[in-house]
C-alpha positions as CSV (number, residue, x, y, z in Angstrom):
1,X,12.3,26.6,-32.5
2,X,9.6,24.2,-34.4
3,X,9.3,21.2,-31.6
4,X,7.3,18.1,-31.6
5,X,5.9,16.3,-28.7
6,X,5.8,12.2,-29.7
7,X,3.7,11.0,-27.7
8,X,4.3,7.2,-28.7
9,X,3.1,3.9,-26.6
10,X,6.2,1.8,-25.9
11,X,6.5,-1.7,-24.6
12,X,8.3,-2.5,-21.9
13,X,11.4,-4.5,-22.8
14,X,10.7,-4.2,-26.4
15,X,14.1,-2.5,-26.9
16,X,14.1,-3.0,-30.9
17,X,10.8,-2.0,-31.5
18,X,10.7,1.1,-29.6
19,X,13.8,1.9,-31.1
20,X,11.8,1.6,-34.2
21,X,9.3,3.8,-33.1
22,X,11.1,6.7,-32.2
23,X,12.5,6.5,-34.9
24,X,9.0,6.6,-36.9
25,X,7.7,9.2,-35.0
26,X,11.1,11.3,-35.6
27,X,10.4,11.1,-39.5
28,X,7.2,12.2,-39.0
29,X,7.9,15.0,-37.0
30,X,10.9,16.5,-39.5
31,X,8.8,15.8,-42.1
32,X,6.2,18.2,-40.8
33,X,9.3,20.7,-40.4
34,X,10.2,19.7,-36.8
35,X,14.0,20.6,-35.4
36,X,13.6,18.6,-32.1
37,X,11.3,15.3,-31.2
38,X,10.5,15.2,-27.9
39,X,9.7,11.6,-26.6
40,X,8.8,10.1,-23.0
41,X,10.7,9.2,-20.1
42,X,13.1,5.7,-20.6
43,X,11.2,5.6,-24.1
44,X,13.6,2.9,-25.3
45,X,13.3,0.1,-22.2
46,X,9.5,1.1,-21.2
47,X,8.2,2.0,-18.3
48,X,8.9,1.2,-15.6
49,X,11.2,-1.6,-16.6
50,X,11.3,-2.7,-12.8
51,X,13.8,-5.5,-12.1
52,X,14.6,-6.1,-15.8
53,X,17.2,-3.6,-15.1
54,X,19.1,-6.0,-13.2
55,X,18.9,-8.8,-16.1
56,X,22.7,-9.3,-17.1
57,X,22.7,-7.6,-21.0
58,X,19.1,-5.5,-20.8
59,X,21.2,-2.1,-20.3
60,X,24.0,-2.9,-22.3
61,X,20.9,-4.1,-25.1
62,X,19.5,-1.1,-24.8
63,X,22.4,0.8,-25.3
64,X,23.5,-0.4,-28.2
65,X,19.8,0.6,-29.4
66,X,20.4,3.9,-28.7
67,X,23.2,4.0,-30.9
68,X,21.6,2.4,-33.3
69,X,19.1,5.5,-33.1
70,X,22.0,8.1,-33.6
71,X,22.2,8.3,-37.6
72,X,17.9,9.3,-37.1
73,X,19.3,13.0,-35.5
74,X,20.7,13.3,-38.4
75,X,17.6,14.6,-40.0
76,X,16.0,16.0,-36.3
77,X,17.3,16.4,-33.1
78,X,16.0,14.1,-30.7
79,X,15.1,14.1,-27.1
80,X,14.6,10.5,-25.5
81,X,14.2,8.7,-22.3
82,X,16.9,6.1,-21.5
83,X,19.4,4.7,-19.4
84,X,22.8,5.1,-18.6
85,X,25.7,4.4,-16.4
86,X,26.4,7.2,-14.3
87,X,29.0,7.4,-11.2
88,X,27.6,5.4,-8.8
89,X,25.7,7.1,-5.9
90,X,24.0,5.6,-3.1
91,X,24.8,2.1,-4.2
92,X,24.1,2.7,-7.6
93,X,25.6,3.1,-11.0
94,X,22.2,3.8,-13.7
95,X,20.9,6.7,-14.1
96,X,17.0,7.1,-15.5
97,X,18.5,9.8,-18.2
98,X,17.2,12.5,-20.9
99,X,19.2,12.4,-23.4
100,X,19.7,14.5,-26.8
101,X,20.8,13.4,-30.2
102,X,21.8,15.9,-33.0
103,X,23.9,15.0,-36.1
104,X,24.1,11.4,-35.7
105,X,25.6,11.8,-31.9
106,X,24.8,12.3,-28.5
107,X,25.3,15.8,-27.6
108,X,24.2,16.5,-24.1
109,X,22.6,13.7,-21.4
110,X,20.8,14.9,-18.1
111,X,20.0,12.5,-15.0
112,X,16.9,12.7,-13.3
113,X,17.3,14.9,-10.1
114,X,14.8,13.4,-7.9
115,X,13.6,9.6,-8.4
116,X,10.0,8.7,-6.4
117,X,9.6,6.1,-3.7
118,X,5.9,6.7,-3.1
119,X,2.8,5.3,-4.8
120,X,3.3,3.3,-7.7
121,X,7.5,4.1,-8.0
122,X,10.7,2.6,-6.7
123,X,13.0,4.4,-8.7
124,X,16.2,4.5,-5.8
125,X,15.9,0.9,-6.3
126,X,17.6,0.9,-9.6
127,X,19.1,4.6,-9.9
128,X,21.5,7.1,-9.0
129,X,20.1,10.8,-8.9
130,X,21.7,13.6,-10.8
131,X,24.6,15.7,-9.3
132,X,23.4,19.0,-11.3
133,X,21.5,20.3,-13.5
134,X,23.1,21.2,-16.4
135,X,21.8,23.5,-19.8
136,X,22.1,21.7,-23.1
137,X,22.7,23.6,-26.5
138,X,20.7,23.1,-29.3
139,X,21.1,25.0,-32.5
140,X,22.3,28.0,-30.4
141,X,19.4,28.0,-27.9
142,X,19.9,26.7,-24.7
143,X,17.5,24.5,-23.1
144,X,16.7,22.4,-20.4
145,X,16.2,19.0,-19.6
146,X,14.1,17.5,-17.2
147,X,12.4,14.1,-16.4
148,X,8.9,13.6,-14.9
149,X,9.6,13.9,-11.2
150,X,11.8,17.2,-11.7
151,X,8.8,19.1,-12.5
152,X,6.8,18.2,-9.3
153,X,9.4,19.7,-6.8
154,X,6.8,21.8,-5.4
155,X,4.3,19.3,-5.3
156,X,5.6,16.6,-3.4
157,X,8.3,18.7,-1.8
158,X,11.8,18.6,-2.8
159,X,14.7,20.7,-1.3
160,X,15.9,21.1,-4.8
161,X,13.6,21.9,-8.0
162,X,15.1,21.7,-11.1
163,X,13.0,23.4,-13.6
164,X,14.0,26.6,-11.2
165,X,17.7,26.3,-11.6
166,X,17.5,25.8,-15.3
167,X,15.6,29.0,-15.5
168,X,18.2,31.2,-13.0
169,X,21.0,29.2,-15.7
170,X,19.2,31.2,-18.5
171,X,17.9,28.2,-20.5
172,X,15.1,29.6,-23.5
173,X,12.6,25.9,-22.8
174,X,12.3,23.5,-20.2
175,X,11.8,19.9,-21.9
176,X,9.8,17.3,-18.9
177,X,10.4,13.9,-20.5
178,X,7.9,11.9,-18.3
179,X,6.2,8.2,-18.1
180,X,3.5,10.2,-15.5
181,X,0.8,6.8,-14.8
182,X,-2.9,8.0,-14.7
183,X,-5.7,7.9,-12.4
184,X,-8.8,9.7,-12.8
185,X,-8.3,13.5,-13.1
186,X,-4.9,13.2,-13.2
187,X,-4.3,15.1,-16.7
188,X,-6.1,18.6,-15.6
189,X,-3.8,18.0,-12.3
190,X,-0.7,18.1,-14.3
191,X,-1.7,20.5,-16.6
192,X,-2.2,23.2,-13.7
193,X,1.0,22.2,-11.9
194,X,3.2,22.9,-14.6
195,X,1.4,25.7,-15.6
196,X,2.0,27.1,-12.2
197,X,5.9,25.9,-12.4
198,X,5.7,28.3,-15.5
199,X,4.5,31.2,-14.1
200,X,6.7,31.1,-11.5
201,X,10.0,30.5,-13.2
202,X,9.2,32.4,-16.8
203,X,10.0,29.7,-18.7
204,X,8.1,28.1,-21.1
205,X,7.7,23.9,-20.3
206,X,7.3,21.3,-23.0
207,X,5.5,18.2,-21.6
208,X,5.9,14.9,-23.2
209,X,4.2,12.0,-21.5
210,X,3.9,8.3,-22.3
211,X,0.8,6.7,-23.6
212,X,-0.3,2.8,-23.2
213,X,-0.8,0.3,-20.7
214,X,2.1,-1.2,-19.0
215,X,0.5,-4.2,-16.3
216,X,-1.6,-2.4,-14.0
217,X,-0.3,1.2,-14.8
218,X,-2.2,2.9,-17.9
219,X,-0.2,6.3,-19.0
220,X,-3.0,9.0,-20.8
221,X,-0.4,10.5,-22.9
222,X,-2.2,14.3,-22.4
223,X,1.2,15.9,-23.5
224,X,1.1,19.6,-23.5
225,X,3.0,22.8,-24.1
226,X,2.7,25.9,-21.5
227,X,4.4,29.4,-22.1
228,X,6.3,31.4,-19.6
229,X,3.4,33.0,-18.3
230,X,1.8,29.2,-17.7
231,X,-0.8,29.8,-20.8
232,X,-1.4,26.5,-22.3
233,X,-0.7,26.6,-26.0
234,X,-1.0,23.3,-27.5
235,X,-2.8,19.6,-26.2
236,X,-2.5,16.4,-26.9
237,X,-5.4,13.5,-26.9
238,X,-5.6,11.2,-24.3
239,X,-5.3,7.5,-24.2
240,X,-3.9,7.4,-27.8
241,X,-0.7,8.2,-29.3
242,X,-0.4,11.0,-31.0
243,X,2.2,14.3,-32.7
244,X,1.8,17.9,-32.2
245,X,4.4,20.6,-33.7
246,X,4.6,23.7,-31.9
247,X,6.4,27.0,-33.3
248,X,7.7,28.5,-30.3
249,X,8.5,31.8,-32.0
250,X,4.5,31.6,-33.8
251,X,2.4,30.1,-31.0
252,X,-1.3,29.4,-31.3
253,X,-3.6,31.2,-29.3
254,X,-3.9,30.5,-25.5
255,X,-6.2,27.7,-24.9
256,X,-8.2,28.2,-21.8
257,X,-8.5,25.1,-18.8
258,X,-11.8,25.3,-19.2
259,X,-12.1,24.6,-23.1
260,X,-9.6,21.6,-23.1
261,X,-12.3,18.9,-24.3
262,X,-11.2,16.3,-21.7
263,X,-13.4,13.6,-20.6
264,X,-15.6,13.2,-17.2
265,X,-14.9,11.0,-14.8
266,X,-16.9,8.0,-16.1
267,X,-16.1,8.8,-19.5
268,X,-12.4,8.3,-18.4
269,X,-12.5,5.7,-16.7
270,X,-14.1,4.0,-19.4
271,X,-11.4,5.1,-22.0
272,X,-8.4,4.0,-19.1
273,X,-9.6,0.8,-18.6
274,X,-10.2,0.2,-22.3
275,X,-6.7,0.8,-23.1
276,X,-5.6,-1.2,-19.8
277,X,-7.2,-4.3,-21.1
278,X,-6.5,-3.8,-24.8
279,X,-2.6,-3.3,-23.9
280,X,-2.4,-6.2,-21.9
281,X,-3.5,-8.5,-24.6
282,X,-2.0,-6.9,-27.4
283,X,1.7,-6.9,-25.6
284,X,1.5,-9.9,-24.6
285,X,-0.2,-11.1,-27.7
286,X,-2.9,-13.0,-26.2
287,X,-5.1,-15.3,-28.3
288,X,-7.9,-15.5,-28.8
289,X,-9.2,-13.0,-25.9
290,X,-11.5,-13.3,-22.6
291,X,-13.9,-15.1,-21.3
292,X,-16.1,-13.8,-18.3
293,X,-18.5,-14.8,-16.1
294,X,-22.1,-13.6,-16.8
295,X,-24.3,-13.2,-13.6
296,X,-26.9,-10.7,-14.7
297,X,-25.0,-8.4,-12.3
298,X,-23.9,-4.7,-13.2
299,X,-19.8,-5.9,-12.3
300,X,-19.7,-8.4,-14.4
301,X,-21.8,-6.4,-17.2
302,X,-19.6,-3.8,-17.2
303,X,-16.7,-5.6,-17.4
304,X,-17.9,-7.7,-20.5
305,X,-18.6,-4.2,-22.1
306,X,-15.4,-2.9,-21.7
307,X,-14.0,-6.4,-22.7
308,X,-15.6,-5.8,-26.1
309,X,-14.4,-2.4,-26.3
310,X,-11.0,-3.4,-26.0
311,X,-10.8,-6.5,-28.2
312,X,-14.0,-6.6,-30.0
313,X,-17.1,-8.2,-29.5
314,X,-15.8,-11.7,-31.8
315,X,-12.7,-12.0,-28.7
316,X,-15.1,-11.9,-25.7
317,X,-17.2,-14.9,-24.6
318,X,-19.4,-14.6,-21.8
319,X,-20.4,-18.0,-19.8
320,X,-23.7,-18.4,-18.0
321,X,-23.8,-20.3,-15.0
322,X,-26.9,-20.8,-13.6
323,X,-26.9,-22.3,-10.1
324,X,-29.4,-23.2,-7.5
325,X,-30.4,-19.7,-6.2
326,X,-30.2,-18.2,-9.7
327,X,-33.4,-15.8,-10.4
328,X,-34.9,-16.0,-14.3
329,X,-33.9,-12.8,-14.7
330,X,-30.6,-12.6,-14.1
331,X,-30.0,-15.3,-16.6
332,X,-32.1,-13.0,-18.7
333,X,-30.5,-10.2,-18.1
334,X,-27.0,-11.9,-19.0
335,X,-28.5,-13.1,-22.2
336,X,-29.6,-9.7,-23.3
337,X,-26.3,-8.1,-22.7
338,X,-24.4,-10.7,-24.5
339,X,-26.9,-9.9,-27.5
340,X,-26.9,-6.3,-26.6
341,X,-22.8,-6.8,-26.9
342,X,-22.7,-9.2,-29.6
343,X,-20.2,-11.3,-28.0
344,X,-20.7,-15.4,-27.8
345,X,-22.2,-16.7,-25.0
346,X,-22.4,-20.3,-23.4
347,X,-24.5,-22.1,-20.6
348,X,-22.8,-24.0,-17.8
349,X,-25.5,-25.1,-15.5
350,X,-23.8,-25.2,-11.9
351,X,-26.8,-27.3,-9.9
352,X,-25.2,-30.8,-10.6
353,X,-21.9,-30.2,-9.5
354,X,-23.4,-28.2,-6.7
355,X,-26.2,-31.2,-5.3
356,X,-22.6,-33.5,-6.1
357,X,-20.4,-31.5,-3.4
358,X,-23.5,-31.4,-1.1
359,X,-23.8,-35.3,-1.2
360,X,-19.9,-36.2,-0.9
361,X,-19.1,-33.7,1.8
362,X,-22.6,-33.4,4.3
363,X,-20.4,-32.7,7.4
364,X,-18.9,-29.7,5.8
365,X,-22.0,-28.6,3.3
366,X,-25.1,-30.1,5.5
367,X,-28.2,-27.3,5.0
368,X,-28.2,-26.4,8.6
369,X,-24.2,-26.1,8.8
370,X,-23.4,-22.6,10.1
371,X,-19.5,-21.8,9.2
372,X,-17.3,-20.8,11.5
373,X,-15.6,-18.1,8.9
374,X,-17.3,-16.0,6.5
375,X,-15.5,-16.0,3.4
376,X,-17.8,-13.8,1.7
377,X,-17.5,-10.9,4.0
378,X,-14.5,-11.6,6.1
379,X,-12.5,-13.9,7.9
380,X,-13.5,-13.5,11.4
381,X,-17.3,-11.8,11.7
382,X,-17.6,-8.9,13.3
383,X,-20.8,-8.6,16.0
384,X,-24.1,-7.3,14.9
385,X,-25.1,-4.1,15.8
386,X,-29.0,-3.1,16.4
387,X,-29.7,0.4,14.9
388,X,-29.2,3.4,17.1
389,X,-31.3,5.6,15.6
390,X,-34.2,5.6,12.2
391,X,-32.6,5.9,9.5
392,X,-28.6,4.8,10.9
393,X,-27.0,1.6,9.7
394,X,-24.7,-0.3,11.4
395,X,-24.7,-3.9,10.5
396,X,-21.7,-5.3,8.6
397,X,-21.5,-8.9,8.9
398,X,-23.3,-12.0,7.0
399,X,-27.3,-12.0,7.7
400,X,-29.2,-15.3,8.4
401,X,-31.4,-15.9,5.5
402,X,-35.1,-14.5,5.6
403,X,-37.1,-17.4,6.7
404,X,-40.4,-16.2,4.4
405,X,-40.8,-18.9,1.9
406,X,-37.1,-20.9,2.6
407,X,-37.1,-24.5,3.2
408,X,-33.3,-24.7,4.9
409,X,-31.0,-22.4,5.7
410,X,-27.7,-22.0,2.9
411,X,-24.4,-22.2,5.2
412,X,-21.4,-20.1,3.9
413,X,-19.5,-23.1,3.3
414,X,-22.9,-23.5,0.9
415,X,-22.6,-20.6,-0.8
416,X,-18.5,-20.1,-1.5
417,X,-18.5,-23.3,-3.0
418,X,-20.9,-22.1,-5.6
419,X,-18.7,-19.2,-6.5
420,X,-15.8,-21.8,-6.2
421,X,-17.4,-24.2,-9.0
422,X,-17.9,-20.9,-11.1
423,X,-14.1,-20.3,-10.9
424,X,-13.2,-23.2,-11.5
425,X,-15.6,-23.9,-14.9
426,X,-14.0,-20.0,-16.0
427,X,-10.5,-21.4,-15.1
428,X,-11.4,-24.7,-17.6
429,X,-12.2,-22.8,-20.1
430,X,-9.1,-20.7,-20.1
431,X,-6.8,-23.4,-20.3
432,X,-8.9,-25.5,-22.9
433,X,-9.0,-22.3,-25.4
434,X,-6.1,-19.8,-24.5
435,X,-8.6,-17.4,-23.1
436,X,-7.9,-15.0,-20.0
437,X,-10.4,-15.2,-17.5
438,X,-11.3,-11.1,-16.9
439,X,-12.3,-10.8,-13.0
440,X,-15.6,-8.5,-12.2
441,X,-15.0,-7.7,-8.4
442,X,-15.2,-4.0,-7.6
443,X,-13.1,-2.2,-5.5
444,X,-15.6,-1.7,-2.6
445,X,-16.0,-5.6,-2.9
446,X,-12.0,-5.8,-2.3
447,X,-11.9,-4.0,0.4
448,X,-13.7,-5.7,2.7
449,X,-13.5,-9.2,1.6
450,X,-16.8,-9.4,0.0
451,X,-15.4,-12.2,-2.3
452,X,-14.4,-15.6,-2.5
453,X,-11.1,-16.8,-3.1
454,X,-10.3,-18.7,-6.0
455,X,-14.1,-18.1,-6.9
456,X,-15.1,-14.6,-8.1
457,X,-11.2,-13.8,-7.7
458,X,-9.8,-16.1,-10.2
459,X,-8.5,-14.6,-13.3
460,X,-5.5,-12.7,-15.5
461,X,-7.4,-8.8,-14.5
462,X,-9.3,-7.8,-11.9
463,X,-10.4,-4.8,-14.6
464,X,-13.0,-3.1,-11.8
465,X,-10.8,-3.7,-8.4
466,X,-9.6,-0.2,-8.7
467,X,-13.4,1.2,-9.4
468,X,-16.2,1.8,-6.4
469,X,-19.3,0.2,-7.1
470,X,-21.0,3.9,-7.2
471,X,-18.8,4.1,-10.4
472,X,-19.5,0.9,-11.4
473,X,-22.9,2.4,-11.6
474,X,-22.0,5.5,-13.4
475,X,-19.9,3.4,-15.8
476,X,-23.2,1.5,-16.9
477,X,-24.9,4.6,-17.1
478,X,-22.1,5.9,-19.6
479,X,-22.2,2.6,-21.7
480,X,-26.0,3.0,-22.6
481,X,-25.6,6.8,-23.8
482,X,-25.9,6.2,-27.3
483,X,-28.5,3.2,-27.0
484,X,-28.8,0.5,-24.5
485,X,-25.5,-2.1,-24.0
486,X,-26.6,-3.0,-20.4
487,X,-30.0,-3.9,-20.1
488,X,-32.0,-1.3,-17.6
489,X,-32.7,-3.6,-15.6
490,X,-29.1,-4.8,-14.3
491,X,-29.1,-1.5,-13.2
492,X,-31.8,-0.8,-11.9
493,X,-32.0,-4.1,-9.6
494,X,-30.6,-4.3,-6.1
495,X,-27.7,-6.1,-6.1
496,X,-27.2,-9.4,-5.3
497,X,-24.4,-12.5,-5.0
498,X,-27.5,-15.1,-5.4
499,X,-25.6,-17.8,-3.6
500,X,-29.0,-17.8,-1.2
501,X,-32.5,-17.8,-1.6
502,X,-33.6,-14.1,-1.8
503,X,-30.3,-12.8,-1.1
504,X,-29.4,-9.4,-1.5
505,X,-25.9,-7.1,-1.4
506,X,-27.3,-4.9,1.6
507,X,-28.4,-8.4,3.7
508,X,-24.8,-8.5,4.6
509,X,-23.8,-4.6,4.2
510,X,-24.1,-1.0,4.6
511,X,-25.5,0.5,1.2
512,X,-22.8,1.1,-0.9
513,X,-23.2,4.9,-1.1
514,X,-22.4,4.5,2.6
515,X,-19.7,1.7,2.9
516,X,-17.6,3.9,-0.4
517,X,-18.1,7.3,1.0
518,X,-16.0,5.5,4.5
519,X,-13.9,3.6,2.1
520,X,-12.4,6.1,0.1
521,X,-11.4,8.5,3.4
522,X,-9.7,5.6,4.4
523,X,-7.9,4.8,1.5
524,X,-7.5,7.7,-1.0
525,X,-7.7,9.9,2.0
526,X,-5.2,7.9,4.4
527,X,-7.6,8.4,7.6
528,X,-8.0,5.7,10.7
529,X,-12.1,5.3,12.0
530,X,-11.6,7.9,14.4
531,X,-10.7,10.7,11.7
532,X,-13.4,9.5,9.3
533,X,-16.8,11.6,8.8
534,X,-19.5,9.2,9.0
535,X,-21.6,9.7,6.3
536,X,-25.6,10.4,6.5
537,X,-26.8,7.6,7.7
538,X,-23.5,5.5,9.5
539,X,-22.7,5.6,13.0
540,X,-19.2,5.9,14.2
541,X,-19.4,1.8,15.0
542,X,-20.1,1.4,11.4
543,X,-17.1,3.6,10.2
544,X,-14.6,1.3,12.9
545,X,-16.1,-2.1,11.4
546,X,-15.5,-1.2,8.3
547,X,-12.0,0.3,8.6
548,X,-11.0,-3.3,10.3
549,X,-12.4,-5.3,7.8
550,X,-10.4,-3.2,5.6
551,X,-7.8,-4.0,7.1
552,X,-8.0,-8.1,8.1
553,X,-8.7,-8.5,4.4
554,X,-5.6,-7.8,3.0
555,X,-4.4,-11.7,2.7
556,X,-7.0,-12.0,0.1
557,X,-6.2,-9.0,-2.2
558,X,-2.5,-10.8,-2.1
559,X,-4.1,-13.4,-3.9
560,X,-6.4,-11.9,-6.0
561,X,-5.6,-10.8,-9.9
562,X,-3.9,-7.8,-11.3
563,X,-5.9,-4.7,-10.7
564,X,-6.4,-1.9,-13.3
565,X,-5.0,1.4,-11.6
566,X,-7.9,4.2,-11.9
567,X,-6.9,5.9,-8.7
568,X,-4.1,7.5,-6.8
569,X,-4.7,4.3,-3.8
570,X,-5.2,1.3,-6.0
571,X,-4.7,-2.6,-4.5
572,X,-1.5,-4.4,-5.5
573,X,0.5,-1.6,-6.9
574,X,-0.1,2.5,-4.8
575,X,-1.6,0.9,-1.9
576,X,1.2,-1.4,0.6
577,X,0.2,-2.4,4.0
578,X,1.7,-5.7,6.0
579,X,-1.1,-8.3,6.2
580,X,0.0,-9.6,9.9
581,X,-0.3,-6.1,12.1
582,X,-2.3,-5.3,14.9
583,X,-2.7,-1.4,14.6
584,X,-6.4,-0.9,14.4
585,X,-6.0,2.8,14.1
586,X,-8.5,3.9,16.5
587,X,-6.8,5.9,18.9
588,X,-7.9,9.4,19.5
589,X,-5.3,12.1,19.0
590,X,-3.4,12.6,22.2
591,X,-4.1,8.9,23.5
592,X,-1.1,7.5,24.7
593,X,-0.1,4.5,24.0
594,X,-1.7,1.6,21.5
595,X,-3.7,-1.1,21.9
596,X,-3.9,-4.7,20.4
597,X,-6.3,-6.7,18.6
């Protein structure tokens, strides 16, 4: 059988036009001498279409698009993603369903067996599972149908596994019509599982997965065919959409994992977050593009690269906004990447509107005034430790400023409401011109509150809160390899809020190789402090700190903008912990009880 996988970029809720585009990509494929289309999972509502499956009319809408897709089989069989009614089990009556079209009718429908609760999914929120899984008949040949989460029954696991009772059933191909989000190295990951799931049930599996940003979930596409003996035969590109026939009885040469031309990690997460931001805008339709704030700093750099990447140079504007503790050359430094870019730049000068908030409000913003909460670093400080050892670092809290060469000292209230006057000029300019404010807060920044709230977290995306600064780092690096973007020296300089005289990043914290080595065993890995493997360099005190402030800074990443998913844990969507708790996660295995903040 000649099949093609479509891997086509839908919008959510766009029922018409992806209707449209099947229906393209099905004229394309039987023009190139297809028999069967292959699209993604719910191709025809998006995915995931969350809540606007309980809208009164969305199903029924979309249902009457499917029909309206019909007369296209005519030509080529199709295989799409969509909903249906089904008999109603646990509470509900939709089913998240595969379904084939031949002739100009629906010939065979198959529910998805097992529907995800973990991560970024909810699907038992909106559908009923499948009873059985049934062979459809194609032309003679008997094949199976299978949706996303079917095909990682080993993985996660599940009693029952699909793709191995299709095989015992005697079905010649195992469609997986999936919507499977990505996160960095992500597409090699599914590639070996279902070449495994191959291997071990003889079948060959066609893979057809979505492509295109949906909110903070970006799909790679990657879509792939693997033989009965789990060879990999045929790959499609990431982060675009793209067709690929495949001869099932004439199949190319085996293509080794090793030779599949997929990106590194910083090329990747370049290309996801690209086509994260560039989706956003384009879906929503979003004139006339972003404006970001220019520090000088390597976050907001980045960001403004990628910005231009997405929507070209002419739809970025980058603002400079100079304030009291700004050094010359990190206004410098934003004014080469914006040439370096060639995006529009603009000079907001912060110092008035500072000296104006020091003068109206002295109590509160007097030079001497020590605040009682750090909003910077966290809500409640945590105790200074002195070093234990040469070399170990255990401070994690706000320093006092370095009295060298200072006339007073900058209170927190000081320096927060600098960042706030900065959010609010970005905010301004947004609703004066239409533009979405891009945040440029990292991940590691996120996670321990290192960030002011409606300051440096205003804004539509938070396109880095899903990226360590060590990547951060290696993102910059990746943006100069064909000539310089970011100027050397944003990278090369320590880093630094400059919201106090000679202020630097590691005044107030661990290094950052330190603090995201502890951060991601905590969150990718799931560990409490007492689990964690200090790295070189922390003590165990350190590691606890850390976790908490984790932990007591959840309030603020509530509030903060939609974060670009680059990782199996990210804020907002894979990552879901109460803000009010009062598990620190420090007990020792085999301590009884808990204790209480």
């Amino acid at each position: 059988m000649r099949i093609a996988l479509a891997q086509i970029n839908p919008t959510v809720g766009d029922l018409a036009g992806n209707r449209r585009l099947v229906e393209e990509y099905a004229a394309k494929a039987a023009a190139a001498g297809a028999q069967l289309a292959v699209f993604p999972e719910l191709a025809l509502t998006g995915y995931p279409p969350l809540d606007l499956l309980e809208r009164r009319g969305f199903v029924e809408d979309q249902l009457r698009e499917l029909e309206a897709l019909a007369p296209a089989s005519q030509r080529i069989a199709i295989a799409v993603g969509a909903v249906l009614p089904a008999e109603r089990r646990g509470g509900k009556s939709l089913a998240n369903a595969a379904v084939l079209l031949a002739g100009g009718a629906r010939i065979a429908a198959q529910a998805k067996t097992h529907l995800p609760t973990y991560d970024v999914f909810d699907e038992k929120r909106h559908f009923a599972p499948a009873s059985a899984c049934t062979p459809a008949v194609l032309g003679g040949v008997a094949l199976g149908l299978t949706i996303c989460e079917d095909g990682w029954a080993q993985q996660v696991p599940y009693e029952v596994d699909p793709t191995g009772e299709l095989a015992r059933s005697g079905v010649a191909l195992v469609l997986n019509l999936s919507a499977s989000p990505w996160h960095v190295g992500k597409p090699r990951a599914r590639r070996e599982l279902f070449a495994a799931l191959a291997r071990r049930h003889g079948v060959p599996i066609a893979f057809c997965n979505q492509v295109g940003g949906n909110d903070e979930l970006t799909f790679d596409g990657g879509s792939f065919f693997v033989d009965a003996r789990g060879e990999l035969r045929a790959v499609l590109p990431l982060f675009e959409p793209a067709l690929e026939l495949i001869d099932t009885g004439a199949l190319s040469p085996a293509i080794a994992e090793a030779a599949v031309d997929e990106p590194v990690a910083a090329a990747q997460l370049e290309a996801g977050l690209v086509l994260g931001i560039r989706d956003y805008f384009r879906k929503q339709s979003l004139p006339p593009g972003a404006v970001i704030g220019l520090s000088g700093g390597v976050d907001s750099a980045v960001t403004a690269h990628l910005a231009a990447l997405a929507l070209g140079a002419d739809r970025v504007l980058g603002v400079l906004m100079p304030g009291p503790f700004s050094s010359d050359h990190s206004v410098a430094d934003a004014a080469a990447l914006a040439r370096n870019l060639g995006i529009e730049t603009r000079t907001v000068d912060i110092r008035p509107i500072y000296e104006r908030y020091l003068e109206s409000l002295p109590s509160v913003f007097g030079p001497a005034h020590e605040a009682r909460h750090d909003d910077r670093s966290a809500e409640a400080r945590f105790p200074r430790s002195e070093p234990k050892a040469s070399g170990e670092v255990t401070k994690l809290a706000r320093s006092e400023p370095k009295a060298s060469g200072e006339i007073h000292k900058v209170g927190l209230a000081q320096q927060n409401i600098q960042s706030r006057i900065r959010g609010a000029t970005l905010m301004a300019i947004s609703n004066a011109e239409n533009r979405l404010v891009l945040a440029t807060g990292n991940k590691s920044e996120l996670s321990i509150g290192y960030c002011t709230l409606y300051g440096d977290t205003v804004g539509g995306i938070a396109v880095l809160g899903d990226v360590y600064k060590r990547d951060v780092y290696a993102l910059a690096r990746h943006a100069n390899r064909h000539g310089e973007r970011i100027p050397a020296h944003t990278i090369d300089k320590p880093p630094s809020a400059e919201l106090a005289p000679n202020q630097r990043d590691e005044d107030d914290l661990p290094p950052y190789a330190i603090l995201d080595a502890v951060l991601e065993q905590a969150i990718e890995g799931g560990r409490n402090a007492e689990s964690i493997e200090p790295p070189p360099g922390a003590t165990r005190e350190l590691v606890r700190q850390i976790v908490r402030r984790l932990d007591r800074n959840e309030y603020k990443r509530r509030q903060s903008p939609l974060v670009l998913r680059t990782s199996p844990k990210a804020f907002g969507s894979g990552r879901r912990l109460p803000i009010v708790h009062r598990y620190d996660g420090e007990l020792r295995a085999g301590s009884p009880g808990m204790t209480a903040r």
